[in-house]
N, C-alpha and C positions, 0 to 999 in steps of 0.2 A: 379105565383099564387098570387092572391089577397084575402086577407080574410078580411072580415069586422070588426070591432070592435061593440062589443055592448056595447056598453058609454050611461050609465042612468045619471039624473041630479046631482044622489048623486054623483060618478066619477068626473061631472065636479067642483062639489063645491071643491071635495078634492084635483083634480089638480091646480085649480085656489087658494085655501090654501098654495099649496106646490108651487107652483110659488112665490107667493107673500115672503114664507118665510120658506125656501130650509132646516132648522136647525128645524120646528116646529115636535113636538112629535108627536106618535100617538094619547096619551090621549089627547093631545090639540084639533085635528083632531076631536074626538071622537066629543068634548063639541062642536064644531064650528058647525061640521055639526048633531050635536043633534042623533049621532051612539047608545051613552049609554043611549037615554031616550025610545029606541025602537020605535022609529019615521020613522026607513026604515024595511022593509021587501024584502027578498029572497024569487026570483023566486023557484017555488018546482024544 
């Protein structure tokens, strides 16, 4: 069985984060990819 992943841009800014630097917080996460200014929105 093969299942797809659904990977939006925001996913890859935070893996590409978590790559670069394996110890970084969530808060950090948060401010990097701009989470806490309400700049991404959920699918309903």
């Amino acid at each position: 069985m093969t299942d797809k992943l659904n990977i939006d841009k925001l996913d890859l800014q935070i893996i590409q984060h978590m790559m670069g630097d394996a110890t970084i917080s969530y808060a950090d996460l948060g401010k990097k990819t701009f989470l806490f200014r309400g700049n991404h929105t959920c699918p309903d």
